[in-house]
C-alpha positions as CSV (number, residue, x, y, z in Angstrom):
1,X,122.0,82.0,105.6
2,X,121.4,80.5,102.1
3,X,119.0,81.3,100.1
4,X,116.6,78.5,98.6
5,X,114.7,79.7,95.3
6,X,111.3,78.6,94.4
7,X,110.9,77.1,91.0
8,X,108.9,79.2,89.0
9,X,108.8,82.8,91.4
10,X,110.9,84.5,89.3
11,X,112.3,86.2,92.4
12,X,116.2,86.5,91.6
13,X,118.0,86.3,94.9
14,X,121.4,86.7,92.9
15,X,121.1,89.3,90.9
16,X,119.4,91.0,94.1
17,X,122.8,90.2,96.0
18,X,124.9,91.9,93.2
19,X,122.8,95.1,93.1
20,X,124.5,98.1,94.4
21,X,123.8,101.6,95.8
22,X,124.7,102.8,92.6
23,X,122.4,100.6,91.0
24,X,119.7,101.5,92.9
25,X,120.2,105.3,92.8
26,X,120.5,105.1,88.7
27,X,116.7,103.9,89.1
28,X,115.8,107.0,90.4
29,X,113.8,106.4,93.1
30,X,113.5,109.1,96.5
31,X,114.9,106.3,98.7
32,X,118.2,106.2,96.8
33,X,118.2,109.9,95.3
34,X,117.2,112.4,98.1
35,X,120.8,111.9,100.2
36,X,123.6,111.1,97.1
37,X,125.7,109.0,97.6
38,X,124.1,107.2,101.3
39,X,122.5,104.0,101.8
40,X,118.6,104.8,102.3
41,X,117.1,102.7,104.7
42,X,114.5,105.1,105.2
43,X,111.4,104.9,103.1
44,X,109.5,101.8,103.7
45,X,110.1,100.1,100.0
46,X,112.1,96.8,99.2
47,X,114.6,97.0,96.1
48,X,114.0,94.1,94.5
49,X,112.3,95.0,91.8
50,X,109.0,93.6,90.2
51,X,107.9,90.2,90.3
52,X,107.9,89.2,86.3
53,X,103.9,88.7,86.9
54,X,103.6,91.8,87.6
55,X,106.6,93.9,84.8
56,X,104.6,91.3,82.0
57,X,101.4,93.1,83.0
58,X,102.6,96.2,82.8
59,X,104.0,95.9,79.8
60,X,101.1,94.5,78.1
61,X,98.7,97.4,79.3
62,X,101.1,99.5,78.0
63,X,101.2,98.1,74.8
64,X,97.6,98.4,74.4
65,X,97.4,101.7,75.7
66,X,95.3,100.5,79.2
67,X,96.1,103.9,80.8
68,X,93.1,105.8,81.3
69,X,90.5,106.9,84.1
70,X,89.8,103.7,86.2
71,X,86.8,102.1,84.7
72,X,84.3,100.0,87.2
73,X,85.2,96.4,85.7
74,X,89.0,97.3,87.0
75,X,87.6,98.3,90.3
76,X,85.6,95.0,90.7
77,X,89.0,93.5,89.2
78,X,91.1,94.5,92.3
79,X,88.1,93.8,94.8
80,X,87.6,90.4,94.0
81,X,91.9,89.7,94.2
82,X,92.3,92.0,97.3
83,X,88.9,89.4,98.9
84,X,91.2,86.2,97.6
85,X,94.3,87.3,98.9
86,X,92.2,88.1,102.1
87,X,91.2,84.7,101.8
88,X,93.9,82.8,101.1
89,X,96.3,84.1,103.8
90,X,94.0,84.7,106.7
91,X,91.1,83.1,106.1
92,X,88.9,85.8,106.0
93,X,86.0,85.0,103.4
94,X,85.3,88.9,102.6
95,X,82.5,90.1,100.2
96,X,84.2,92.2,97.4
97,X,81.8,94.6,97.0
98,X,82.3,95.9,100.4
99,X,86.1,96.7,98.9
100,X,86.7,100.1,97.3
101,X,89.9,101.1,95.2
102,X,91.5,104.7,96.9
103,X,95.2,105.9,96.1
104,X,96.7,104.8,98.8
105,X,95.9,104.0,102.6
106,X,96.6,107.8,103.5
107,X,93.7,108.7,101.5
108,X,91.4,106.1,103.6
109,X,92.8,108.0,106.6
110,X,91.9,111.1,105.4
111,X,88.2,110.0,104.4
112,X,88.2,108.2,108.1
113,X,89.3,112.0,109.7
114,X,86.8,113.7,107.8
115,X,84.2,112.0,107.5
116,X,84.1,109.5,110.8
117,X,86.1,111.6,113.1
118,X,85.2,115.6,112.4
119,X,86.9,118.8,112.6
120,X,87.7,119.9,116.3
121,X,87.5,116.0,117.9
122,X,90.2,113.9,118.8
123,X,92.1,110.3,117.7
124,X,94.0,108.3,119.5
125,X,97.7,107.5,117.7
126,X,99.9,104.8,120.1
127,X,103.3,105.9,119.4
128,X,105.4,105.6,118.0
129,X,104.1,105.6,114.9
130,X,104.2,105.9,110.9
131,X,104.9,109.8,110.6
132,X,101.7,110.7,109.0
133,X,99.7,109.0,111.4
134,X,100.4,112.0,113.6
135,X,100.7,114.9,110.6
136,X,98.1,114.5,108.6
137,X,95.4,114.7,111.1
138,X,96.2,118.9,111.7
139,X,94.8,118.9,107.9
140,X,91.7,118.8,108.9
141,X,91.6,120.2,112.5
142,X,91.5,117.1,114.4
143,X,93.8,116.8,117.6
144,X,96.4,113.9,118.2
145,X,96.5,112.3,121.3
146,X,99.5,110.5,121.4
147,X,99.6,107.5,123.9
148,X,103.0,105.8,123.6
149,X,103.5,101.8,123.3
150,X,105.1,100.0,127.0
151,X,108.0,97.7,126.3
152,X,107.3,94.8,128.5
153,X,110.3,91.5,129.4
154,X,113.5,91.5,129.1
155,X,115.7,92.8,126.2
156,X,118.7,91.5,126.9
157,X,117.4,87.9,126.8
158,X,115.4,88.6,123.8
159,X,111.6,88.4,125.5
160,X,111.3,91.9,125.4
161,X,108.1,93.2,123.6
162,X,106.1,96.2,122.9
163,X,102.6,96.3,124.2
164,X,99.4,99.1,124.3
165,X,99.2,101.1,127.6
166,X,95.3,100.0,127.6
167,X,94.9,101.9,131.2
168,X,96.0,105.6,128.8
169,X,94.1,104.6,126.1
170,X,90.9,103.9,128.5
171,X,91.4,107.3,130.1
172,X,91.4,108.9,126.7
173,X,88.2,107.0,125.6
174,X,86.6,108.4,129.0
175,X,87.8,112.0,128.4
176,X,85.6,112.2,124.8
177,X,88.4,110.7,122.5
178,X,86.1,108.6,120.2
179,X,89.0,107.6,117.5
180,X,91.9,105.2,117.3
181,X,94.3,104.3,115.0
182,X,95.3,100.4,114.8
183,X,98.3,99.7,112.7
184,X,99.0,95.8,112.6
185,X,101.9,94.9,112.2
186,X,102.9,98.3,113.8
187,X,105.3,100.2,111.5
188,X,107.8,101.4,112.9
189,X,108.4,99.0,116.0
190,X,106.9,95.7,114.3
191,X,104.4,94.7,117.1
192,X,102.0,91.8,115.7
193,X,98.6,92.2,117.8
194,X,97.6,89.0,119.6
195,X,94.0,88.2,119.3
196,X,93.6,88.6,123.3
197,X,95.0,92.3,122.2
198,X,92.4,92.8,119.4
199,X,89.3,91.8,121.8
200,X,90.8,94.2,124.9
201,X,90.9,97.1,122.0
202,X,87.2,96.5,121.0
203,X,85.5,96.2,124.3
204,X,87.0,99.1,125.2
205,X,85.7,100.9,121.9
206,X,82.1,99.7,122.4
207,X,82.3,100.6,125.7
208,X,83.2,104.5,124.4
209,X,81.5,104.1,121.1
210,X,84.7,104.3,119.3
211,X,85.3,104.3,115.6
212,X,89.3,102.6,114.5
213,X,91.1,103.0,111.7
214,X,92.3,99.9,110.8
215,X,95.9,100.1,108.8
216,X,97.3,96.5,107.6
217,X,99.1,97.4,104.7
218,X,102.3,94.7,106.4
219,X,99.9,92.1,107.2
220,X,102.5,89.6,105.0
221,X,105.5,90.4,106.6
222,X,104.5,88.3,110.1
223,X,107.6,86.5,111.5
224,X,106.5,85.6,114.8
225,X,102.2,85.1,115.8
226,X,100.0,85.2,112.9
227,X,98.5,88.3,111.4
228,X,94.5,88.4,112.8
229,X,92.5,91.0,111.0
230,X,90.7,93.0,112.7
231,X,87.3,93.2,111.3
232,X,87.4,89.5,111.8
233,X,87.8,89.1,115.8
234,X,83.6,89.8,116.0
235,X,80.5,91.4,114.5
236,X,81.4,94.1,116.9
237,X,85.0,94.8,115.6
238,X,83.6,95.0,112.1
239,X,81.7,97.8,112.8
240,X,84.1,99.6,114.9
241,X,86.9,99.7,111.7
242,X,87.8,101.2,108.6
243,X,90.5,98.7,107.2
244,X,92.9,99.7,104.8
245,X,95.3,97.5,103.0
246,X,97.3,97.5,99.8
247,X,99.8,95.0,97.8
248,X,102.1,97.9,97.8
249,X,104.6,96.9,100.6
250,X,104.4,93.2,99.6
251,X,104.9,93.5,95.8
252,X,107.1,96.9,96.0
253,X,104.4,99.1,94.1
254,X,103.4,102.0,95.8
255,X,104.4,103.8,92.9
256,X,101.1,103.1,90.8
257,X,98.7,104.0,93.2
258,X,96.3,101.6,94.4
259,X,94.6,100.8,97.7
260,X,91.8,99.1,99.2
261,X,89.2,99.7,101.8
262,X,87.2,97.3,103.2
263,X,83.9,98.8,104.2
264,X,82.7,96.4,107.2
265,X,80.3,98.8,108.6
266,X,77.3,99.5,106.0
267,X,76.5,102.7,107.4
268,X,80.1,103.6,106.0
269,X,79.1,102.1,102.9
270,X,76.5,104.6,102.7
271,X,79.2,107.5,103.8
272,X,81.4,106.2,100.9
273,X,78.9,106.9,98.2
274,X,77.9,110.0,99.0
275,X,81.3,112.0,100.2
276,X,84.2,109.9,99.4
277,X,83.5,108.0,95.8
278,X,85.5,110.5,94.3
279,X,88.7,109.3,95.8
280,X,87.9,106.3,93.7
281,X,88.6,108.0,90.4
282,X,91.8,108.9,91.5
283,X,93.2,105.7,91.5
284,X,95.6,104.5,88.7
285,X,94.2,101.8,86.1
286,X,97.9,100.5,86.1
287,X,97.6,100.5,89.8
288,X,94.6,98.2,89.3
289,X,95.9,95.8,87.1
290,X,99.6,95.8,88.9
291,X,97.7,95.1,92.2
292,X,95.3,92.6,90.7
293,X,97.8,90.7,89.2
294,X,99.8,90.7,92.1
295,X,97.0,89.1,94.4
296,X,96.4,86.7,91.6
297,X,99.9,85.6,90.6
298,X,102.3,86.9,92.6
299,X,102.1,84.7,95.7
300,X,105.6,82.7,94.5
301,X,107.3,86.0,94.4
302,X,106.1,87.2,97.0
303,X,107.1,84.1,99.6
304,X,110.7,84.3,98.2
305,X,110.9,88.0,99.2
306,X,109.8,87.1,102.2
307,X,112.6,84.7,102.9
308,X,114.9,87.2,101.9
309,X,113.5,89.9,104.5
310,X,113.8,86.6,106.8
311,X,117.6,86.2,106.5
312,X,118.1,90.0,106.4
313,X,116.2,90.4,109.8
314,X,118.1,87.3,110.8
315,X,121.4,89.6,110.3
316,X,120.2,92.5,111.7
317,X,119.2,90.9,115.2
318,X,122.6,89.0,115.1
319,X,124.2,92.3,115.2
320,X,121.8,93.9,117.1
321,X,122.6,91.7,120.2
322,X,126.4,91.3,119.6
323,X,127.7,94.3,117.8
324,X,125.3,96.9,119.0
325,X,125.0,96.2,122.5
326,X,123.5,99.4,124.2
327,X,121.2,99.9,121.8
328,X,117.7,100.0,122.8
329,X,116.8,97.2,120.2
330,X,113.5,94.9,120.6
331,X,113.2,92.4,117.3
332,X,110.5,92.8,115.5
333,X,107.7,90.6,114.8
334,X,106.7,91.9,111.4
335,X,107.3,94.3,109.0
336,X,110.3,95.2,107.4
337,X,111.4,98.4,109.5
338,X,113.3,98.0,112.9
339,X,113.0,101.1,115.7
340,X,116.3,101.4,117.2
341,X,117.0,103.3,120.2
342,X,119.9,105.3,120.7
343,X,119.6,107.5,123.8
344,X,121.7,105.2,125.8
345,X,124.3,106.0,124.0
346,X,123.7,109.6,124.3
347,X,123.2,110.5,120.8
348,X,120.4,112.9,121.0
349,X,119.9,112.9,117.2
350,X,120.8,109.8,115.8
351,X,119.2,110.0,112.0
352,X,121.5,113.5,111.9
353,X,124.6,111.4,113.4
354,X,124.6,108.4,111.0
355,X,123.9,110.7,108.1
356,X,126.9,112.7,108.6
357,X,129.1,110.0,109.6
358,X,127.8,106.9,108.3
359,X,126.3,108.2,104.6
360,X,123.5,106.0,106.1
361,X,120.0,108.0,105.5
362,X,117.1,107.1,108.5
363,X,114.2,108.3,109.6
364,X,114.4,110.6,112.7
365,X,112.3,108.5,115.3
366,X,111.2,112.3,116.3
367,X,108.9,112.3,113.3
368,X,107.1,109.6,114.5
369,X,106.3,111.0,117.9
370,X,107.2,112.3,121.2
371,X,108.6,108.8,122.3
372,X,111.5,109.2,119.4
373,X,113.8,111.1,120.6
374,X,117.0,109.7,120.4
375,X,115.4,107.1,118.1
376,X,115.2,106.1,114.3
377,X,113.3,103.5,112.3
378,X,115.6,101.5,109.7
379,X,113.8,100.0,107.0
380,X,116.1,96.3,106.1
381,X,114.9,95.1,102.9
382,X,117.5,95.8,101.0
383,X,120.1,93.8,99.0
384,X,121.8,91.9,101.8
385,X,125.3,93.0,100.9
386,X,124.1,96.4,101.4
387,X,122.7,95.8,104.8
388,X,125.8,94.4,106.4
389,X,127.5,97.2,104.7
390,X,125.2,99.5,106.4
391,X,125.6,98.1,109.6
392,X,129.1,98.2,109.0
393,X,128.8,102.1,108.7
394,X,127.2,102.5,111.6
395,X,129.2,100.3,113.8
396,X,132.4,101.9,112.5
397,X,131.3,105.6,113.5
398,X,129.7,104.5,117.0
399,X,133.4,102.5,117.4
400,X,135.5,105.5,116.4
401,X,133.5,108.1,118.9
402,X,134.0,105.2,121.9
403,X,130.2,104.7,122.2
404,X,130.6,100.7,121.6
C-alpha cells in the first residue's frame, strides 16, 4: 500500500521506512532497550518520532529555560486545546475548566480508586485488559472483579467481534460492585463501543448507582465505527464518569507527562480540589506545552500517522488470515495493539516462545488477565519494514516447530 504525504505534516513516511531496530534502540527508549537486540512490539508507543510542531516547541522552551513547576496559565493552556481537540474530532463542545492537567491517565485512576471507589470495595475490569487496569487497584485495597469480553460472529469470515458479557457485569452490579472501568477503544483487543453499547452500560449503572472510569487515551486511532465519548451519550453518563484522555498515544509523548481529566460530575469537581489538586503539580510544564501544541497544530501529523497505522494494520490482517491461520485473531477496530491468541496452537506461553525464538519482545496476554493465557497483545506501529520482518520472525519459528 503506498503511502500519500500531506503537504505541510511534516510526517516523513520515508525516513520512517528506512529506520531500523538499531536505530531505534540507539534512541534509548524501554521498548527497544529492555530485550537487546529483539523487535519490541510491546509497549504501546509508535516510533516515528515527533511531529516538527511539536520538536520546534520543545526546543524553544528549552531555549528559554520554560522548565519549571507547572504554572496555572499552562494548565488553562492544555485545557482549552484538550476542549478543541474534543471539539474538533467528536463534536463534543466541553467547558475547559471542567479539564485538569494529571501525569498521566494512571494517576486519574488512582484518584478515581481512592477517592470514588474506597479501600475494601470492588471495580469491575472486562478483560482482558491494559495490565494496570487489574494491578494497580491492590495499591489501595480495592478488589478486581474481572469479567471477561465474549467474541461474537464468525472469525474466519472476518465478522467476528468482541462484545461486554452485560448479563456478568449486571450480576456484579447486584452483588455490591459499584465501579467499572470503560476503556474505549479497548487496549489490548481494539473494541470501539457502539453507542447502543454506551446506553446499555449506563442504565445499568444508574440502575446500581455506579461510578465508571472512563479511559480514551486511543480515541484517534478508530478504523471501523466512530469513537462516541462517553460523557456525551446523556446527562446521566456524565455523571456516572471520570474521563481520562491524553495526546500521548496520538502524538508519541508519554514521555513528558501530561494528562487530562475531564471532570463531568461537579461533585467530583469539588473532590478534585480538596484531595487530588496535588496531582496537578506533578505534571511537566514541557508536558504542557508539548500536549498543547500538539492539540493545536499537530492535527496534519497526526492524520498521516494514522495512515501509516492504516496500511500497517492492513498487513498485519493480511497475514493474520493467510499466513497465521489458527491463530485466534479478531481485527481490531482501533488502537494500535492487536490480541492474538495462540492456545490453538498449543503454545501455552507465547510472549516466552516468540522471545526465545523469534527475538520478538510481547506482552504476555497473562498480565492482562485470567482470559490471556496462551495470549499476547502486539503493539504494530512501527516502521513497516520492521513489522513484516516481525511477522516474518514469528511465522518462521511457528513453521519450523510444524504448528503452521
Amino acid at each position: 500500500m503506498e503511502m500519500k504525504h500531506r503537504t505541510g505534516s511534516g510526517f516523513d513516511a520515508d525516513a520512517i521506512d528506512h529506520t531500523t531496530a538499531a536505530d531505534l534502540a540507539a534512541v534509548g527508549s524501554d521498548k527497544w532497550t529492555r530485550y537487546p537486540g529483539c523487535i519490541g512490539a510491546f509497549i504501546a508507543e509508535m516510533d516515528y518520532g515527533l511531529a516538527p510542531c511539536i520538536q520546534k516547541a520543545i526546543d524553544n522552551a528549552c531555549d528559554h529555560c520554560k522548565l519549571g513547576y507547572i504554572p496555572e496559565p499552562w494548565k488553562q493552556r492544555v485545557a482549552e486545546a484538550c476542549a478543541g481537540w474534543q471539539r474538533s474530532h467528536y463534536g463534543w463542545d466541553v467547558d475547559p475548566s471542567i479539564i485538569r492537567v494529571v501525569p498521566d491517565v494512571l494517576e486519574a485512576y488512582e484518584i478515581f480508586l481512592r477517592e470514588l471507589v474506597g479501600a475494601g470495595n470492588s471495580v469491575i475490569v472486562p478483560t482482558p485488559a491494559y495490565m494496570p487496569f487489574l494491578s494497580v487497584p491492590k495499591l489501595y485495597d480495592v478488589d478486581v472483579i474481572e469479567i471477561e469480553m465474549l467474541q461474537s460472529g464468525d472469525a474466519e469470515t472476518g465478522e467476528a467481534q468482541w462484545v461486554f458479557d452485560f448479563d456478568a457485569i449486571e450480576r456484579a452490579f447486584a452483588a455490591g460492585c459499584h465501579a467499572f472501568v470503560l476503556c474505549n477503544p479497548h487496549n489490548p483487543i481494539g473494541k470501539v463501543l457502539t453507542l447502543e453499547e454506551e446506553l446499555r452500560l449506563s442504565d445499568l449503572a444508574a440502575q446500581y448507582d455506579v461510578r465508571i472510569f472512563n479511559d480514551e487515551i486511543h480515541a484517534p486511532f478508530v478504523f471501523e465505527g466512530k469513537h462516541i465519548p462517553f460523557p456525551t451519550i446523556s446527562e446521566q453518563a456524565a455523571l456516572q464518569s471520570m474521563t481520562a484522555t491524553s495526546a500521548s498515544k496520538s502524538f508519541n509523548i508519554p514521555g513528558t507527562k501530561c494528562a487530562q481529566v475531564l471532570l463531568t460530575n461537579p461533585a467530583d469537581r469539588d473532590m478534585w480540589a480538596v484531595k487530588a489538586e496535588w496531582s496537578e503539580h506533578q505534571t511537566a510544564t514541557i508536558g504542557a506545552i508539548a500536549t498543547t501544541t500538539a492539540y493545536n497544530e499537530g492535527d496534519l501529523w497526526f492524520q498521516d500517522a494514522f495512515a501509516y497505522v492504516c496500511r500497517n494494520l492492513a498487513l498485519f490482517d493480511e497475514q493474520m488470515r493467510e499466513r497465521f491461520t489458527g491463530v485466534g485473531y479478531i481485527k481490531p477496530q482501533g488502537t494500535y495493539i492487536a490480541w492474538l491468541d495462540f492456545s490453538p496452537l498449543g503454545i501455552d506461553d507465547p510472549a516466552a516462545y516468540f522471545l526465545e525464538k523469534a527475538q520478538v519482545a510481547l506482552t504476555d496476554g497473562r498480565s492482562c488477565g485470567e482470559t490471556g493465557a496462551g495470549c499476547v497483545r502486539v503493539n504494530i506501529a512501527m516502521p513497516y519494514p520492521l513489522l513484516v520482518e516481525c511477522l516474518d520472525r514469528m511465522f518462521n519459528a511457528l513453521h519450523a516447530d510444524g504448528l503452521l
